[in-house]
C-alpha positions in Angstrom: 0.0 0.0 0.0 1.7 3.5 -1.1 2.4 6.1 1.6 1.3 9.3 2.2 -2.8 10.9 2.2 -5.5 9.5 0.3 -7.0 12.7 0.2 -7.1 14.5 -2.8 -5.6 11.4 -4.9 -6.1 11.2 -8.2 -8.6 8.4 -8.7 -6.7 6.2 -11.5 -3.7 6.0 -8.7 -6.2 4.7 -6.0 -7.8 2.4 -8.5 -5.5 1.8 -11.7 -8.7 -0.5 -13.2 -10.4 2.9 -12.7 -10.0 4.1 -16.4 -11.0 0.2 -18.0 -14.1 0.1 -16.1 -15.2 4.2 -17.7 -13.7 2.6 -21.3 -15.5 -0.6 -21.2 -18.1 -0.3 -19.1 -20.2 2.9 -19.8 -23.5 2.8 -20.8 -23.8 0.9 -24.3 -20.4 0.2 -24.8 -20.7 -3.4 -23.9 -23.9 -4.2 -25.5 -22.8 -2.9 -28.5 -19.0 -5.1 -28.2 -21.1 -8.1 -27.7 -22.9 -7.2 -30.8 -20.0 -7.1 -32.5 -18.1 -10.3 -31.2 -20.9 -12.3 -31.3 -22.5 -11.2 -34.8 -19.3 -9.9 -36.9 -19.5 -6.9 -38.8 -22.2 -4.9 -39.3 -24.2 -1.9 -40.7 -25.4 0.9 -38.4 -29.4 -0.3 -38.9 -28.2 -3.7 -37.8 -26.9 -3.0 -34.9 -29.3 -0.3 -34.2 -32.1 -3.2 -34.4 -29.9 -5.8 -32.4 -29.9 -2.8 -29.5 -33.6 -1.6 -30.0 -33.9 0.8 -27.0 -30.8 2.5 -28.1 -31.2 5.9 -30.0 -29.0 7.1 -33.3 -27.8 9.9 -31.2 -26.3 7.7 -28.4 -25.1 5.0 -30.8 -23.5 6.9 -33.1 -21.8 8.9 -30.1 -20.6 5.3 -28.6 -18.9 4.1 -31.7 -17.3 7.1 -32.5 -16.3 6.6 -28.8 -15.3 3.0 -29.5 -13.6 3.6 -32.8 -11.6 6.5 -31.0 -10.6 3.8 -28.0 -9.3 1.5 -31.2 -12.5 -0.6 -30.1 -13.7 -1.1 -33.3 -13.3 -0.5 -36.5 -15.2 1.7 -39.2 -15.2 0.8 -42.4 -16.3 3.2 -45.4 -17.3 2.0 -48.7 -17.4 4.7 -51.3 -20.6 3.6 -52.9 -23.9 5.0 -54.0 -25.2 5.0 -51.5 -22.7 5.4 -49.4 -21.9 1.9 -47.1 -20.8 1.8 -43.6 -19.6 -1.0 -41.6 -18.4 -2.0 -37.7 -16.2 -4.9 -36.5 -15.0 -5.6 -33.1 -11.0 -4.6 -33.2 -8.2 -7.3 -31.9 -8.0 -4.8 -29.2 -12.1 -5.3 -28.6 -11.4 -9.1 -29.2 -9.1 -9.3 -26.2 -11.6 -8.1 -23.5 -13.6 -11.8 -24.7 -11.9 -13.1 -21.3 -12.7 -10.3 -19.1 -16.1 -10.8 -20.5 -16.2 -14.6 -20.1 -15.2 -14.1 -16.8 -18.0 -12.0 -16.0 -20.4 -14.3 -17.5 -19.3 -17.0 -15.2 -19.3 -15.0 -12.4 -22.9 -13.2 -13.0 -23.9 -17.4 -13.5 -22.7 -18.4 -10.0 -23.7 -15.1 -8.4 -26.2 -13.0 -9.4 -28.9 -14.8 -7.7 -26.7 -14.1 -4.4 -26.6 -10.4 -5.2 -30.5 -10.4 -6.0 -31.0 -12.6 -2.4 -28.9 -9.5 -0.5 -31.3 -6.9 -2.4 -34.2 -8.6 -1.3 -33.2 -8.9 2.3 -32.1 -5.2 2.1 -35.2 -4.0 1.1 -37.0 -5.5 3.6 -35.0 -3.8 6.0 -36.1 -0.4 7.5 -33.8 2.6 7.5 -32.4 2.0 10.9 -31.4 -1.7 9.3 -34.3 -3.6 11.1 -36.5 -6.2 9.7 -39.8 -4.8 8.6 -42.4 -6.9 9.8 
């Protein structure tokens, strides 16, 4: 453990995962990488229907995010009309672990996590049982 205050430290030295969880983990970025390993490349429209509650704002904002991270890859084809496609990166390819490891985990635990909700909510505020 490193010496010194906490206070005031910057939050990637107190947690250096700290920056992998905000790449991979914001909102959409992981639905839309699952899309992507699990389906190949594809159009915008495809992806768009593969994610329905998604909107072409958000989307479009989390490739561009993705492409910028070296996430994915955009592909332009000069056509008429004009084609665009998305694929998962070697660099996206390479979280398939991480995300196989959450799978498992989310299998063997999830159900433990929804158990400790429910208790929790049957607690009052002062953390009693509620009758």
């Amino acid at each position: 453990m490193r010496q010194g205050s906490r206070a005031g430290a910057d939050p990637e030295q107190a947690c250096p995962i700290a920056p992998v969880v905000d790449i991979v983990f914001s909102r959409w970025t992981t639905p839309i990488l699952w899309a992507l390993h699990e389906y190949g490349r594809q159009r915008f429209v495809e992806l768009e229907r593969r994610l329905v509650t998604i909107t072409p704002k958000v989307l479009t904002q989390r490739l561009r995010q993705l492409e910028r991270d070296g996430l994915v890859v955009r592909t332009y084809y000069a056509e008429v009309p004009p084609r665009v496609e998305y694929e998962i990166s070697e660099l996206g390819r390479s979280l398939a672990p991480l995300f196989a490891s959450l799978a498992t985990w989310s299998a063997e635990h999830l159900s433990m996590v929804e158990e400790a909700r429910a208790d929790y909510d049957t607690r009052d505020t002062d953390g009693r049982r509620r009758n």
